[in-house]
N, C-alpha and C positions, 0 to 999 in steps of 0.2 A: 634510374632506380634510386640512386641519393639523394635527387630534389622530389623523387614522391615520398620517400621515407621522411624527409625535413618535413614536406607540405604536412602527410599525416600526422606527425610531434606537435607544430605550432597549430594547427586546427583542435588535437586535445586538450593542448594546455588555452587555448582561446574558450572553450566550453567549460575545463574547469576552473577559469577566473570566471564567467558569469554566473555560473551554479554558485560558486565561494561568494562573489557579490549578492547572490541571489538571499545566499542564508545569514550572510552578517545584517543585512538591513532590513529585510521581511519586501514582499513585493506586491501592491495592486494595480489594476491599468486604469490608465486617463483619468474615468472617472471614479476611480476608489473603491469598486467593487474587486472580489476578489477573484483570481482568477488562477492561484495559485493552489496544489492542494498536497497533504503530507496522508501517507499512509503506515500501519504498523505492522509489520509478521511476529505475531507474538508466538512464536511454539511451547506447547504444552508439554510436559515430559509426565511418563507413567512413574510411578512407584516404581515400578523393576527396571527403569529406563529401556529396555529390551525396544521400544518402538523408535530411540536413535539409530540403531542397524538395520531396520523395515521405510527408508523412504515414503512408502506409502501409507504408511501405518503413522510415523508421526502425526500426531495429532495440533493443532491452532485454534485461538481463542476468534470466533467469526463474531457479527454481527449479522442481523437481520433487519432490513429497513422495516417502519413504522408503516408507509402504506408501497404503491406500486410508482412513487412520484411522478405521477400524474400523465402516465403512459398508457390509461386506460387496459392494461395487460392484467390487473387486479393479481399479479405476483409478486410477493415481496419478495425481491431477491437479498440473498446472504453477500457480505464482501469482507474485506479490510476493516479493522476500524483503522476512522481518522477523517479528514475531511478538510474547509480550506484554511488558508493561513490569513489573518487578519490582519490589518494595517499595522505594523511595527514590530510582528512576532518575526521571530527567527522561525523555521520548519520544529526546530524540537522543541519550542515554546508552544509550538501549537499542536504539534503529537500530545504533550503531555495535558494539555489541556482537555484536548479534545479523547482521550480517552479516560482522563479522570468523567469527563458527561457521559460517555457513550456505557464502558467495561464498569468504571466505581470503581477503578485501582488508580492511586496515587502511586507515581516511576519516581522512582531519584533520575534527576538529571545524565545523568551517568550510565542509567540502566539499559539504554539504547546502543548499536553501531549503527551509524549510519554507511548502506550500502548503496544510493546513488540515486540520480534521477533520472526521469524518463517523461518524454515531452507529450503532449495529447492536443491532437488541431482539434478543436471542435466544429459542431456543425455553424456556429455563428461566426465564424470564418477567423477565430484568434488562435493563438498554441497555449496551451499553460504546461507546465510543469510539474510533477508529483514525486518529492521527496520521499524515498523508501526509505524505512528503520527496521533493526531487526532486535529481537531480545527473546529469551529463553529464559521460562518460568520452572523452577526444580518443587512447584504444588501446583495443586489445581486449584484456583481462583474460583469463588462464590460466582456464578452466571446471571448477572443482576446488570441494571441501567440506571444511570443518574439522568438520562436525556428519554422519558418514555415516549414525549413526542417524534423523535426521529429512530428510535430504536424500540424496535417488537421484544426482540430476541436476542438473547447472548449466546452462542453455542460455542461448542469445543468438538470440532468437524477434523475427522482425520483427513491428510491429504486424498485416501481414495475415495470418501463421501462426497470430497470439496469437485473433484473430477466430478462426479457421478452426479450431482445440483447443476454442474456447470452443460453437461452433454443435453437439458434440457432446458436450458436457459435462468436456470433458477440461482446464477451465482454471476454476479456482478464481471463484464468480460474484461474491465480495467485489473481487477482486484487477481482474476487465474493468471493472467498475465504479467504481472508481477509478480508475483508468486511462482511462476515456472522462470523468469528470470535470473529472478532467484536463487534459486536452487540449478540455474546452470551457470551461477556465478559473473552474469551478465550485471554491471552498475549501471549503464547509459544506454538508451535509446530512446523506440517511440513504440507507445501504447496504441498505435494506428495499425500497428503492423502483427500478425499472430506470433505466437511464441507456443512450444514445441518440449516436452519433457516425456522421455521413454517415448512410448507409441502414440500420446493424446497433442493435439495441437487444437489450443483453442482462438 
């Protein structure tokens, strides 16, 4: 039992030196493409904040992709904003970046916790990584895009409409899934695998 308990210690602290290596130097593979990508949970707060004690009722600022990237499904599905990390950024040089194009809000550096990463094999046989950030907005943000070639739409989706897009395929299955790890306080895994909040498992 004391050398599984050791093994499991040194295997987290072996994940969290390469996620720490991962965000002090920024990461792409072999060939310089990127392969990395950061994502944001921005929650939206009401006037009455009354939707902090309704889980489902909180509301987040979504994104809507620009076409069905090229899935021939002609669905623009909603997700996260955020997207991937560039040669030399850190994760939250390229959140804020990447949502000054997408949202049209400029974050202070500061305005983010970072709450962890979560790995995603893809089908072209590599893993990449997806840096989760979280921040809380006490207004509601103008629903506008600096980037109108990759983004349709800006919305401000409560968590049960985000469910209710997702039960039909119309919300990005990376993005609920973070999003329900989230909110079960979950920093690390893998986006491979379903994630599960109240009675919905997507």
């Amino acid at each position: 039992m004391i050398f599984l308990c050791l093994l499991i210690f040194f295997l987290n602290v072996s994940l969290i030196k390469k996620f720490s290596n991962m965000e002090t130097n920024g990461v792409t593979n072999p060939t310089g493409s990127i392969i990395h990508g950061v994502q944001g949970i921005i929650q939206v707060m009401g006037t009455d904040n009354s939707s902090y004690y309704d889980l489902l009722s909180q509301e987040y600022l979504i994104i809507q992709d620009h076409d069905d990237r090229g899935l021939g499904t002609g669905i623009c599905k909603c997700g996260l904003p955020g997207g991937g990390i560039e040669k030399g950024e850190t994760p939250q040089d390229a959140l804020l970046r990447e949502l000054k194009e997408e949202v049209a809000i400029v974050f202070n550096p500061g305005s983010f916790k970072k709450i962890g990463s979560f790995s995603k094999k893809r089908p072209e046989g590599f893993t990449n990584y997806n840096f989760l950030f979280f921040t809380r907005l006490s207004y509601r943000p103008l629903r506008k895009t600096n980037d109108p070639k990759e983004v349709s739409n800006v919305h401000i989706y409560s968590l049960r409409q985000i469910i209710y897009l997702s039960r039909f395929g119309r919300f990005h299955e990376g993005s609920i899934r973070l999003l329900f790890n989230f909110l079960n306080g979950i920093n690390f895994g893998s986006l491979n695998e379903t994630a599960s909040f109240h009675c919905y498992t997507f």
